[in-house]
Each structure stands twice: as C-alpha cells, then as structure tokens.
VOBA-1610 file (N, C-alpha, C; in pm, whole numbers, padded with zeros to 5 digits, always signed):
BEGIN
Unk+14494+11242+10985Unk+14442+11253+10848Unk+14294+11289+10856Unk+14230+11380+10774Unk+14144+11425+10775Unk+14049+11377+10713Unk+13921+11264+10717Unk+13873+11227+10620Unk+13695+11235+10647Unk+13616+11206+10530Unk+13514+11180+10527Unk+13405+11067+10531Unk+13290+11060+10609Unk+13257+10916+10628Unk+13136+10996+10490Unk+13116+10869+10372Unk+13019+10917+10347Unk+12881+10885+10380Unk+12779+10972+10402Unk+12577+10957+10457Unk+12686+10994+10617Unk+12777+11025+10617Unk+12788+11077+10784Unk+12883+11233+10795Unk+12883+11272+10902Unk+12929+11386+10930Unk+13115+11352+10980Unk+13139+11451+11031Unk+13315+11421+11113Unk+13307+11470+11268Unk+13191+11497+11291Unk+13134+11491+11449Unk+12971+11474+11495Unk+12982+11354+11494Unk+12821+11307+11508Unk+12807+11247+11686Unk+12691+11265+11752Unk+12703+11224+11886Unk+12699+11102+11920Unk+12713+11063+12017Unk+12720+10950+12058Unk+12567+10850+12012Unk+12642+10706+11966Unk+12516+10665+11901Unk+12378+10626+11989Unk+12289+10636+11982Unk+12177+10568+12068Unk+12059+10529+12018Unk+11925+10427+12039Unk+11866+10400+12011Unk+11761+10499+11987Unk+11764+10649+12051Unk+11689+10747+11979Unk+11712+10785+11877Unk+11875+10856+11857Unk+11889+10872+11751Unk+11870+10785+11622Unk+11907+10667+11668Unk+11863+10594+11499Unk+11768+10605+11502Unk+11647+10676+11565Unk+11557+10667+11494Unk+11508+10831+11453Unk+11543+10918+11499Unk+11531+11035+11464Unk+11654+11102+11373Unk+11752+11066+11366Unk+11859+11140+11293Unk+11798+11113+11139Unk+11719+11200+11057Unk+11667+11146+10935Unk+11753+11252+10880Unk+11786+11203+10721Unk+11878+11268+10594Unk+11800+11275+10494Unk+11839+11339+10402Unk+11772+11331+10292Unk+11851+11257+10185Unk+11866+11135+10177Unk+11996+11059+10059Unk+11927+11051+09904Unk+12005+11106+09836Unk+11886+11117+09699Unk+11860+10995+09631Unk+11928+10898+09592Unk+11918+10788+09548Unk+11766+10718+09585Unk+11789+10672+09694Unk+11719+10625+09794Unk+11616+10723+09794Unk+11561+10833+09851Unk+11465+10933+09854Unk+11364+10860+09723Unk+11471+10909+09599Unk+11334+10904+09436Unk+11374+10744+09481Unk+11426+10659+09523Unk+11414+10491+09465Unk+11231+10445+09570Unk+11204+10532+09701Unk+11135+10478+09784Unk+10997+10582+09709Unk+11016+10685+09656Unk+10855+10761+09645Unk+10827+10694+09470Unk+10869+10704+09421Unk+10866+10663+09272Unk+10809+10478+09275Unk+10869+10414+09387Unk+10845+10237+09400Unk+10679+10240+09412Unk+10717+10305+09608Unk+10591+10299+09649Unk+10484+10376+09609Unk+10492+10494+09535Unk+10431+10552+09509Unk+10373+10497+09285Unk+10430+10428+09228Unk+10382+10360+09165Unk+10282+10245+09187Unk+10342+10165+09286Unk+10238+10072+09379Unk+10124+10127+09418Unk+10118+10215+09484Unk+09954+10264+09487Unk+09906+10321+09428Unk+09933+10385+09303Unk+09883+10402+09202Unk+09805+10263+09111Unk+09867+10176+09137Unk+09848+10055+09075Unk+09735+09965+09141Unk+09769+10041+09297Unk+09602+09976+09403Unk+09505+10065+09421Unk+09534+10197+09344Unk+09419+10261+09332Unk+09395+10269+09184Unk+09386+10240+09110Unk+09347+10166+08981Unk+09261+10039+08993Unk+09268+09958+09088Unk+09227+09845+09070Unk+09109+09877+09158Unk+09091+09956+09223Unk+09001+09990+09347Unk+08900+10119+09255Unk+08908+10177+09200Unk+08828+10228+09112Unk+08769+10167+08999Unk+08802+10034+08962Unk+08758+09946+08855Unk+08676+09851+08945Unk+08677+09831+09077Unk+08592+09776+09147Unk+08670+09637+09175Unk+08770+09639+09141Unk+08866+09522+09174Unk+08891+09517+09354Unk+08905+09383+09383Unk+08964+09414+09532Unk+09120+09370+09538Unk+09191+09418+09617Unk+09400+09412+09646Unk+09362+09383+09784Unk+09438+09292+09827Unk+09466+09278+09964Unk+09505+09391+10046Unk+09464+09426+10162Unk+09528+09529+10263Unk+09636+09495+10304Unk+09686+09317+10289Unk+09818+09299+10375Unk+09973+09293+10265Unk+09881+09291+10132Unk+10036+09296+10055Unk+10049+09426+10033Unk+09978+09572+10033Unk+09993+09673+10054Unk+10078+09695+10126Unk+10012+09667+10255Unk+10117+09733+10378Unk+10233+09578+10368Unk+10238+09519+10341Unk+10403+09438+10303Unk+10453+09515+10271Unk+10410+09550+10127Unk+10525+09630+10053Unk+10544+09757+10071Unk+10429+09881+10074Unk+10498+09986+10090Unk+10558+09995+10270Unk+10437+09969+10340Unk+10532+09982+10476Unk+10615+09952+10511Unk+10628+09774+10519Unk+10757+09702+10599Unk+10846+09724+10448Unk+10848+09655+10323Unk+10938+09713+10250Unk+10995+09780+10212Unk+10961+09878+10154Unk+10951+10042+10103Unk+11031+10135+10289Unk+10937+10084+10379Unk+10943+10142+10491Unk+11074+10126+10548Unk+11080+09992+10542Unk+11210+09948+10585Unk+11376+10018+10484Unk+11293+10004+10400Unk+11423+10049+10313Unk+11461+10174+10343Unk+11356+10265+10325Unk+11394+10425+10382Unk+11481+10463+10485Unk+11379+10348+10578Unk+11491+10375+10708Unk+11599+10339+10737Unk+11644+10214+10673Unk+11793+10187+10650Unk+11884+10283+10589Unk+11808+10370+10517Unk+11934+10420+10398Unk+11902+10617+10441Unk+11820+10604+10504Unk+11777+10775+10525Unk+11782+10769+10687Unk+11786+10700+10793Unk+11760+10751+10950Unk+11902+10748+10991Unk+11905+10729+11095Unk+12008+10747+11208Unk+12068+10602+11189Unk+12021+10518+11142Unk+12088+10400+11076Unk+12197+10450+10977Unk+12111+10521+10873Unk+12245+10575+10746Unk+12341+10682+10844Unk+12293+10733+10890Unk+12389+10864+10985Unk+12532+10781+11000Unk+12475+10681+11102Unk+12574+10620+11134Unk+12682+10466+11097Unk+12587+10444+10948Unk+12689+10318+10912Unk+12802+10355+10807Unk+12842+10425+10844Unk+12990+10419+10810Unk+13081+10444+10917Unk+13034+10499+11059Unk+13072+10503+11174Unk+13088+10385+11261Unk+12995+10295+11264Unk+13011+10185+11318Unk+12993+10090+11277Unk+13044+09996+11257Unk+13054+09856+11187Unk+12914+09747+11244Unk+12871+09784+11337Unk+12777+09727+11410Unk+12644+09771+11337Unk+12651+09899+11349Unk+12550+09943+11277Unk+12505+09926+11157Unk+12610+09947+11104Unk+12623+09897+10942Unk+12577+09750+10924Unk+12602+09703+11023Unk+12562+09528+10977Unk+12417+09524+10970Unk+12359+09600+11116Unk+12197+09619+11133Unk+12188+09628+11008Unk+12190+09760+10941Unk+12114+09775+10843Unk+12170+09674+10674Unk+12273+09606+10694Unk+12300+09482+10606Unk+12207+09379+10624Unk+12157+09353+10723Unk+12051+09233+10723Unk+11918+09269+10691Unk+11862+09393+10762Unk+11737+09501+10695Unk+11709+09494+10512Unk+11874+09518+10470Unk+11826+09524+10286Unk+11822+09371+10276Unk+11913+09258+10309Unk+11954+09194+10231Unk+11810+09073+10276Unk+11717+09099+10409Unk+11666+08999+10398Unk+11501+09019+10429Unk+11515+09137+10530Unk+11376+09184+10553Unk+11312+09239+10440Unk+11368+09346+10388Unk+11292+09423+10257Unk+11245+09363+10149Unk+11324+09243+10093Unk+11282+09139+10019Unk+11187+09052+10016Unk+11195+09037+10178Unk+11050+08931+10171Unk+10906+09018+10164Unk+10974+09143+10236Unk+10801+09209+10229Unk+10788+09233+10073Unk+10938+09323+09999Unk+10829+09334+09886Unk+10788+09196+09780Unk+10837+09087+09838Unk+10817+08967+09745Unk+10669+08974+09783Unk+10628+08966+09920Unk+10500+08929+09950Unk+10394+09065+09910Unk+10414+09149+09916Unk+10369+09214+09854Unk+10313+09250+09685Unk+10350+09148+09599Unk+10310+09058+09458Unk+10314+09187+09409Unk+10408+09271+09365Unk+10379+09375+09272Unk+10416+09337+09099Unk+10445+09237+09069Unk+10432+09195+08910Unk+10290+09125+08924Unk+10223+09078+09035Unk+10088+09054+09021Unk+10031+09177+08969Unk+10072+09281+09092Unk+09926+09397+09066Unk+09967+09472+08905Unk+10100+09448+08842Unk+10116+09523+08743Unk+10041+09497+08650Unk+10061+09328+08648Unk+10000+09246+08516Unk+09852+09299+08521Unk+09806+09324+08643Unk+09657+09387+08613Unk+09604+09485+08635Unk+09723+09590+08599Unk+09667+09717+08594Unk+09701+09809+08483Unk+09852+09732+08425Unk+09934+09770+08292Unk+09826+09780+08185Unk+09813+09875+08094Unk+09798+09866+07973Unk+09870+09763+07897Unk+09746+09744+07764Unk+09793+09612+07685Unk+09945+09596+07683Unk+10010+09666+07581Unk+10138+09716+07527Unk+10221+09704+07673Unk+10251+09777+07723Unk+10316+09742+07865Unk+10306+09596+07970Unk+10176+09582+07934Unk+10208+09400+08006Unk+10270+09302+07887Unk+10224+09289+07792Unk+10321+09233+07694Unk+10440+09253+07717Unk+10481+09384+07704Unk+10648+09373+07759Unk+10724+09326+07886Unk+10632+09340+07938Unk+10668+09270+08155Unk+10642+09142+08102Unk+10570+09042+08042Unk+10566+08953+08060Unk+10651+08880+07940Unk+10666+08926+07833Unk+10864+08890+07714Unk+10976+08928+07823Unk+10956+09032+07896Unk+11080+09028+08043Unk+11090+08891+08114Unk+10902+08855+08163Unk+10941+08755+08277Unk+10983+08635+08189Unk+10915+08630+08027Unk+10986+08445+07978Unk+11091+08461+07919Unk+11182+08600+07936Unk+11315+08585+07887Unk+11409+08467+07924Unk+11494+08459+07810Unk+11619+08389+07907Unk+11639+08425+08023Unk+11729+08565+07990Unk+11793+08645+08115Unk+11718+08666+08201Unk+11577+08623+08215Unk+11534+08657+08372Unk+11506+08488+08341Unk+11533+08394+08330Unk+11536+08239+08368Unk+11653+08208+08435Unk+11750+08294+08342Unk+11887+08262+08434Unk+11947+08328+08573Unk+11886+08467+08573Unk+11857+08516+08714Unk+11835+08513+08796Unk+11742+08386+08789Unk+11616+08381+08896Unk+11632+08227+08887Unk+11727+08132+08819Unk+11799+07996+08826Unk+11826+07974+08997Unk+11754+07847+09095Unk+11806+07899+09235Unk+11929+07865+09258Unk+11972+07787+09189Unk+12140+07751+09248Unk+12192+07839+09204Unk+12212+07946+09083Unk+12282+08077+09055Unk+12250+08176+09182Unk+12093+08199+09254Unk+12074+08294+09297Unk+12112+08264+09433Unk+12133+08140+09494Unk+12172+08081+09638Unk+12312+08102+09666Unk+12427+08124+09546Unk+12557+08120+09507Unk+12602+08280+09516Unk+12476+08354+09426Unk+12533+08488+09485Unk+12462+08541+09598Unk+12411+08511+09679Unk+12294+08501+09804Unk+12465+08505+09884Unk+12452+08380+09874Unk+12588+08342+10021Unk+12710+08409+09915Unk+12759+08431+09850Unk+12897+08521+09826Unk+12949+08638+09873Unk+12833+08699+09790Unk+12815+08843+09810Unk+12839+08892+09907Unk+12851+08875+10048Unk+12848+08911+10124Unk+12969+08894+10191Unk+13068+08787+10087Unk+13170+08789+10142Unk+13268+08857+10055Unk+13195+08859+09926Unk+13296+08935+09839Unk+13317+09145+09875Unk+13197+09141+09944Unk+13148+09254+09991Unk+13287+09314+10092Unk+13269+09147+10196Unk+13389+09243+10358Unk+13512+09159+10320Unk+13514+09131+10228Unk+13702+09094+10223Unk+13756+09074+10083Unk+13666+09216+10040Unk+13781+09249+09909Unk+13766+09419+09954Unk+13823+09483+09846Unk+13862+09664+09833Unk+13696+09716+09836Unk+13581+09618+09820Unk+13499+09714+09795Unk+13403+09761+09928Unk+13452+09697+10030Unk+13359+09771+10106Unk+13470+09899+10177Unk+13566+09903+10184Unk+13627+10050+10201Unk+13627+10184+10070Unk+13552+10109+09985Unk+13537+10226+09844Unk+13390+10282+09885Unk+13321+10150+09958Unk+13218+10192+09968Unk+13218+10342+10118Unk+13291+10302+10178Unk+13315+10365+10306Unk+13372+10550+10256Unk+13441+10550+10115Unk+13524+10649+10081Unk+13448+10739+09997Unk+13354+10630+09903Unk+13287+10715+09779Unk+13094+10682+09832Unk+13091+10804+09853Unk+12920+10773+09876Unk+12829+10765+09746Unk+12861+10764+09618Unk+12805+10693+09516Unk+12831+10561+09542Unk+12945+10525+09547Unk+12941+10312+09574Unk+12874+10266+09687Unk+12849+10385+09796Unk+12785+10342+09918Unk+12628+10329+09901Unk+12578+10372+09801Unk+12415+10427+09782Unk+12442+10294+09696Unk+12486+10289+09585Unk+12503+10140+09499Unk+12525+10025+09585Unk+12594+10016+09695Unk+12596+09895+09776Unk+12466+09864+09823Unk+12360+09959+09871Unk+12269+09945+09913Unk+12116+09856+09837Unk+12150+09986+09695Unk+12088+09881+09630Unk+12098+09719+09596Unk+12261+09769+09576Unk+12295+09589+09560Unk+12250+09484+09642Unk+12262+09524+09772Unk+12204+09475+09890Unk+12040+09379+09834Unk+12017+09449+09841Unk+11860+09454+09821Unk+11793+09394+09677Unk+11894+09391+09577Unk+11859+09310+09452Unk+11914+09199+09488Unk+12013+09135+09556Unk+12073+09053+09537Unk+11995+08900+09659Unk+11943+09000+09737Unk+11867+08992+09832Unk+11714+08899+09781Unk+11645+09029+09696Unk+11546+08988+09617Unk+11554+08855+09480Unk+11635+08849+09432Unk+11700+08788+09332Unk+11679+08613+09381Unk+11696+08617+09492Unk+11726+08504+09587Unk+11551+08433+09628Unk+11559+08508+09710Unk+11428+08535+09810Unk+11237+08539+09729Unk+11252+08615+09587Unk+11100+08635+09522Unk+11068+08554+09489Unk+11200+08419+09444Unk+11050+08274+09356Unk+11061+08202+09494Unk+11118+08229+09636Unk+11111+08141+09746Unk+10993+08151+09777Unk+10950+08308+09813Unk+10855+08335+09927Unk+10767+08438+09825Unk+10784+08475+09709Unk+10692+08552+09652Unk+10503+08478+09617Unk+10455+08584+09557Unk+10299+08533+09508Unk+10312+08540+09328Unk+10431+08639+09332Unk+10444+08625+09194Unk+10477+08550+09043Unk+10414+08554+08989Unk+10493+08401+08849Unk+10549+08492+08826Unk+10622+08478+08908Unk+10791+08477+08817Unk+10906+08352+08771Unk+10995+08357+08691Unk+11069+08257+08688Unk+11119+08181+08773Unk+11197+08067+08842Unk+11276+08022+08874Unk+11179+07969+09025Unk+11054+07986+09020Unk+10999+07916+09138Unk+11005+07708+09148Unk+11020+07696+09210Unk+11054+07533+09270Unk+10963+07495+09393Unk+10916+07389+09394Unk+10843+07316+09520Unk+10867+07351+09633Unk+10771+07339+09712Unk+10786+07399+09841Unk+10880+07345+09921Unk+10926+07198+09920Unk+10983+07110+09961Unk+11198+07220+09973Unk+11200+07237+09811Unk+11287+07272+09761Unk+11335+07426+09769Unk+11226+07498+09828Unk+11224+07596+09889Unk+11283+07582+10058Unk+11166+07534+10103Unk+11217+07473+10286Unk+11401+07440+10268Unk+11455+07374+10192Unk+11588+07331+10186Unk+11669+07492+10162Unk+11642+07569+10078Unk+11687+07656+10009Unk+11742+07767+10161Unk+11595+07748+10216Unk+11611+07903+10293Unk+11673+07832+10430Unk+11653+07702+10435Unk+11732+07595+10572Unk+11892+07647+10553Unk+11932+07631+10409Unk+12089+07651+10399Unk+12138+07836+10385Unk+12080+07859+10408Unk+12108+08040+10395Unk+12199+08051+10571Unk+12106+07948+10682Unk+12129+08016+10812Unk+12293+07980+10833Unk+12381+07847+10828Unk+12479+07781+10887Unk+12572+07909+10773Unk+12550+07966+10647Unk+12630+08086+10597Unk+12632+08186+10654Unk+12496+08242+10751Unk+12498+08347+10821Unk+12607+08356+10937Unk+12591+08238+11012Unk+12660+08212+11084Unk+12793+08199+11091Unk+12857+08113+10970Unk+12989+08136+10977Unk+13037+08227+10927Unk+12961+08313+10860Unk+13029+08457+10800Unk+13064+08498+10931Unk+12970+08527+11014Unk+12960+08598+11157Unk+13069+08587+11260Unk+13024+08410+11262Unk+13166+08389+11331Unk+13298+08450+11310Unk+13334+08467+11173Unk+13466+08454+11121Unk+13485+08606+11091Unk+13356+08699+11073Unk+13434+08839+11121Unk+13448+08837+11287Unk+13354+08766+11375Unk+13410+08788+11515Unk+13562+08719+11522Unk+13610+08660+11475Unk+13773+08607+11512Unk+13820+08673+11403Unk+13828+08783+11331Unk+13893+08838+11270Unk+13996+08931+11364Unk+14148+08933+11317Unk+14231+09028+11361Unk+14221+09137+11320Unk+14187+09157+11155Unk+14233+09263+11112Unk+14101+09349+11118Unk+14104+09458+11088Unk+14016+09492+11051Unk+13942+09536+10900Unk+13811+09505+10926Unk+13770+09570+10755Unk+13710+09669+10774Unk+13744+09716+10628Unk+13742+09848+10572Unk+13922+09925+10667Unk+13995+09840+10679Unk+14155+09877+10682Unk+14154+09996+10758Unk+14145+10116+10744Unk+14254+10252+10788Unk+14114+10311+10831Unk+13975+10266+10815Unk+13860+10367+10808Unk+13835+10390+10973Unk+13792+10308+11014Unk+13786+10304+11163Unk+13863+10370+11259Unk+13954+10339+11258Unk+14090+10405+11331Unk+14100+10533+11304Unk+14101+10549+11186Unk+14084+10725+11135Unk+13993+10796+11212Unk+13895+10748+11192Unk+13773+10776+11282Unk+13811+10846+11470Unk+13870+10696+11515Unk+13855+10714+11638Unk+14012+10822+11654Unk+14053+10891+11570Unk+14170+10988+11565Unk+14092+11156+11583Unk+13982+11128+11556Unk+13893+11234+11470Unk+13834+11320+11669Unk+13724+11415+11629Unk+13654+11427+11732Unk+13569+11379+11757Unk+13539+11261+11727Unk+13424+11133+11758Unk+13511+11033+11870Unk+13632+11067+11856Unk+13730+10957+11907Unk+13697+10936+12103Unk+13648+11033+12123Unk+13607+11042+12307Unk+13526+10918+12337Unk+13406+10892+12229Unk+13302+10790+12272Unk+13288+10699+12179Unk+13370+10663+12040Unk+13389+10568+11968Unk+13422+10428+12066Unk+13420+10350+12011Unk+13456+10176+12085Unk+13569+10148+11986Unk+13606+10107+12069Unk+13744+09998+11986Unk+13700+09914+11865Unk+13747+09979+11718Unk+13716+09875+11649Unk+13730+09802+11584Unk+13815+09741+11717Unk+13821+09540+11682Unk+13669+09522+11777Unk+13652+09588+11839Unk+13587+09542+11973Unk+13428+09539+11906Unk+13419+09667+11787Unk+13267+09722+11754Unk+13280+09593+11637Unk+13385+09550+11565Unk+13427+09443+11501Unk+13330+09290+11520Unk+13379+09267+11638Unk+13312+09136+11730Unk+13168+09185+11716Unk+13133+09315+11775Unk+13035+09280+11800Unk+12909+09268+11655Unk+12947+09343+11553Unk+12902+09323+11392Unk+12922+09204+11386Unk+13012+09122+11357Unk+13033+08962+11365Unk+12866+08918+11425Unk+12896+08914+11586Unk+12759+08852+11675Unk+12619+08870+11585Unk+12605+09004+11575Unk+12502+09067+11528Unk+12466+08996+11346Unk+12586+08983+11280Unk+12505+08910+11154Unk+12452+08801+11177Unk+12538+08713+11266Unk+12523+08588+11311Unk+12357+08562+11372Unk+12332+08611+11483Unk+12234+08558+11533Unk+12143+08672+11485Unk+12121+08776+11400Unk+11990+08826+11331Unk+11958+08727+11210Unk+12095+08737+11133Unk+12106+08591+11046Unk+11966+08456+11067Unk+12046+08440+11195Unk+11925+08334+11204Unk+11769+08342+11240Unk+11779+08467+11282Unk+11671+08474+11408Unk+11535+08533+11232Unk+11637+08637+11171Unk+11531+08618+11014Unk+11489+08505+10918Unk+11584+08466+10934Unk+11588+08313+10874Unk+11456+08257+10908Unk+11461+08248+11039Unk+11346+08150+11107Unk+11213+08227+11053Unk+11223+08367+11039Unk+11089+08446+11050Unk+11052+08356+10874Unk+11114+08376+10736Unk+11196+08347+10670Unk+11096+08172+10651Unk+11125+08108+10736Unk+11120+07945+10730Unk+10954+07948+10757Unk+10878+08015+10877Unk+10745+08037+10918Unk+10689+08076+10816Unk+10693+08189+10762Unk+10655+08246+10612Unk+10603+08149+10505Unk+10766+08069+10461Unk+10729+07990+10398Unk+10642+07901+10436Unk+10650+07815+10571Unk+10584+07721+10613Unk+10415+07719+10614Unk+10342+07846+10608Unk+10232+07908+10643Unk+10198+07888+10478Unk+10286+07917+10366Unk+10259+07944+10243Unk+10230+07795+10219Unk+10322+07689+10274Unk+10305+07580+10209Unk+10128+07481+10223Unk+10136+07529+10412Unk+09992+07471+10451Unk+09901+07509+10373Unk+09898+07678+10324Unk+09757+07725+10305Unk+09770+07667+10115Unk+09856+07643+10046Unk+09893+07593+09957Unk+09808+07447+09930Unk+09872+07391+10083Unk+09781+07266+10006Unk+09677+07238+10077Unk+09632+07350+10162Unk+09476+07381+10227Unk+09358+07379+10094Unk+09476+07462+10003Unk+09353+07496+09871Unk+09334+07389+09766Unk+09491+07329+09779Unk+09487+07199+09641Unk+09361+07100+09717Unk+09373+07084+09868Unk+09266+07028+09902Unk+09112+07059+09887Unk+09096+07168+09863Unk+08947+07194+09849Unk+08932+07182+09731Unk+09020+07217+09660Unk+09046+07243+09487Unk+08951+07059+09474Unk+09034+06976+09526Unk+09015+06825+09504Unk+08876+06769+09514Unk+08854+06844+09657Unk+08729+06814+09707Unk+08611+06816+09625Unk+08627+06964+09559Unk+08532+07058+09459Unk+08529+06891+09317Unk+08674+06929+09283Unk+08653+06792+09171Unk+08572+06650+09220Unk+08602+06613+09289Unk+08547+06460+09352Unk+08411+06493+09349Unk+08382+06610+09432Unk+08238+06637+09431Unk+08133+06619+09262Unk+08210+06716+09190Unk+08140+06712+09061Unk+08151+06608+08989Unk+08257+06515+09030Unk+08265+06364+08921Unk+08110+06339+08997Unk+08096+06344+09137Unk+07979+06197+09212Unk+07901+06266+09201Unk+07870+06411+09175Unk+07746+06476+09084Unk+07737+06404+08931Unk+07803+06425+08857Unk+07805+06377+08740Unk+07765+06261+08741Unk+07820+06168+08815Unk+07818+06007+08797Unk+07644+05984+08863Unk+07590+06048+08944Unk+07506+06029+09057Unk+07372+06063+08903Unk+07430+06189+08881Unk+07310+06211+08744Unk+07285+06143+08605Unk+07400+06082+08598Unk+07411+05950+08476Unk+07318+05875+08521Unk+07343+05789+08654Unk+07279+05664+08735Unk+07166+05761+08744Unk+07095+05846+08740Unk+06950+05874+08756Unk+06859+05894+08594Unk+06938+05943+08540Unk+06913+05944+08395Unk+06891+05795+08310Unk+07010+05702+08328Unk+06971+05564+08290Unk+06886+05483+08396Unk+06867+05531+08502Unk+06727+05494+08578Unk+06565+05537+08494Unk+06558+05653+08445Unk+06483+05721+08420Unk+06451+05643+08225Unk+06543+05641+08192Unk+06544+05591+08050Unk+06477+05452+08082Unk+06482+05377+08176Unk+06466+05219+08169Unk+06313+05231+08212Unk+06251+05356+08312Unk+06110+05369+08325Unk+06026+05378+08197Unk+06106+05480+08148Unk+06021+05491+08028Unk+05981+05431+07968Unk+06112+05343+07905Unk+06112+05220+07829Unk+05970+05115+07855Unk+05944+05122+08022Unk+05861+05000+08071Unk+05721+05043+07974
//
C-alpha cells in the first residue's frame, strides 16, 4: 500500500544526528506561528528600549531563542522530517513542545512586556482576558495538572495520533496542542507573569514533583506495549523503500517508551531547579523587603525618641 507520512517524504535517508539537524522544511503553520510570536516580542523589547526602559537580556533569549527556537526546530528540522517515521523521534520532539518550550516562554514574561508596551485600549483588553472567568478556569491547577497528565495518553491510545500520522493539518494542530497544553500547566508554575491560577511555591514544588512518576509510567507502559501505535503506519513504512534501514517497530516502540520516560524526568528535574532558584530568590527579596521595613519603623521610632527628647529640653 502506498502511503504518505505527513512533514515527511516516502524515501528519506537513514536517520542521524546530522541530519536532524540540517534536514530544515518550510511547515507553514509553524513558520508564521514562530516569526509573527517572536517577532512581536521584540518589537515589544524594542519599544521599551527606545522609551529608555530596561528588559532583561535573559527573558529575551528564554523566549525567542530556547522557546521560539526550540519550537522551530521541533516542527521545521530533521526532527519534523522525521517524526512520523520514527516513533522515537517523534517522542524527542513530544517532550521539546510539551515541556521545554513552555518553560522558556513562561520565563520569558511576555504578558509582562505586553502590559507595558500595549496601548491604553489593548491592555485593558489583555487584562478583562487575564480576570476572566475562562482564563480562571484554565489556568485552575488541578484542571491544568489533569489535562497535563491525560493528554498524552489520550493522544497514543485513541484514533488520534494515527489521524495525526495521515492528515498533516491534525499533525501541525497536534503540535500546537502540544505546546498549549504544555503551557496551560507550566505558566502560573514557573512563569513571572500575573496571570491567573498561580499558587505558593510550596504548592508548586508538589505540582511539578507529580508530573515525573506520570512520565514514567506512560513510558514504561508504551515500552511493554504489544501492539503497536499509530496501528498499520509503521509497518507500511518498513514495506516502503525506507524499509532497508528502518528498525523494527516494536523495537523503535521500546525505545520511544525509554526515551519519554527518562527525558520525562531528567526535564522535570531541570523543571524542579527552576522553580527552586525562583523560590530562594523569592524569599531573598521578601527578606530585604522586611529588612527595609524594620529599618524604617527603628528610623521612625529612633526620631520620635529624639524629638520627645528635644521637646523636654526646651521645655527646661
């Protein structure tokens, strides 16, 4: 049977760590989703930099590089070439949307830089967005922790990740999905932004603790899988003229399994540091914040006691 992988060809070479990084496409979705993002974003830091404002250099390069950056290359390199070809691959770039891209562009505060670069009329409206309901209930963490860990299973063991494999519109939509669902989760954890649904740091540390033992048993449980997912796609494949240097895939199977599993964790941890760094320097500042107060009460109090010193001279 003759079929099509879609973002791939029906004779592509053998995969290798050069090529993913040189096999670049042009995927349109993705293309306007990465110049239109990032390229609004610095518009927004060069606005603030001509008003004499200062933006951090590191939520810049968060967001357009590792975010923005990352995203491109998941969905446009030798990564997209080849994830519909290999299940392994495909996972790489499943953990890339669903956990790296998120944190950079969380950390990257772009409803910060909007709120202060938007015209009147336009921040008013971003900010009736952020105290909506519907972004309270979005950004709710037990709603967003629920579709965090689902998704991913509703993803490899229902019809939709072989639609995704068949129709390269659902495959460009998976991607995004990826990556909102991702963000959805992840921006009131580890963001700078007021946005809704942020919780104590405490309650955070718990949040992103329980993401890893889901990574894992997802992982596990596609590695002991018999069947295969995405059904007839694979096999088709290795029928094809790719079939000489394809892997067995139950075999490329296992090894996607391994691969969610221990990137799973190994981001996680990056993930837990992040936060952990946010929490110190957090209450690095409530501490000085304190300091500053204490200071000005025993100013205050110190200048009372010199003032009713001063009143009682007079008096003499």
């Amino acid at each position: 049977m003759l079929i099509t992988a879609s973002g791939a060809g029906l004779d592509l070479p053998p995969f290798t760590f050069a090529r993913g990084l040189s096999e670049w496409s042009l995927a349109p979705l993705p293309f306007l989703l990465t110049v239109w993002v990032a390229g609004l974003y610095l518009v927004g830091v060069a606005t603030l930099r001509r008003r004499g404002d200062h933006w951090p250099v590191g939520r810049t390069v968060a967001f357009v590089v590792v975010g923005m950056g990352t995203f491109a290359f998941a969905t446009m390199s030798g990564m997209a070439a080849y994830d519909t070809t290999l299940l392994s691959v495909h996972m790489v770039q499943h953990m890339l949307l669903t956990m790296l891209v998120p944190l950079a562009l969380a950390l990257g505060a772009p409803v910060t830089l909007a709120l202060r670069t938007l015209p009147p009329r336009p921040r008013r409206w971003l900010l009736a967005v952020l105290h909506s309901r519907v972004a309270r209930v979005l950004s709710f963490p037990p709603l967003t922790f629920a579709l965090y860990v689902v998704s991913p299973w509703a993803l490899y063991f229902s019809g939709w990740y072989l639609a995704s494999l068949e129709s390269p519109f659902v495959h460009e939509l998976m991607h995004v999905h990826l990556v909102l669902v991702g963000a959805l989760f992840f921006w009131p954890l580890m963001g700078i932004d007021p946005v809704p649904g942020r919780v104590g740091y405490p309650a955070r540390m718990l949040l992103v603790v329980l993401t890893l033992p889901f990574h894992a048993f997802l992982g596990v449980t596609i590695m002991g899988q018999e069947t295969l997912l995405g059904g007839y796609w694979y096999p088709s494949l290795a029928d094809g003229p790719m079939g000489w240097w394809l892997p067995d895939p139950l075999d490329d199977q296992h090894l996607a399994g391994g691969i969610l599993w221990g990137s799973g964790d190994l981001i996680g941890l990056v993930f837990f540091g992040v936060l952990f760094t946010q929490w110190v320097r957090s209450s690095m500042k409530e501490a000085k914040r304190e300091d500053r107060r204490l200071d000005l009460l025993e100013a205050r109090a110190a200048a009372s006691r010199d003032g009713g010193d001063l009143e009682r001279e007079t008096g003499r």
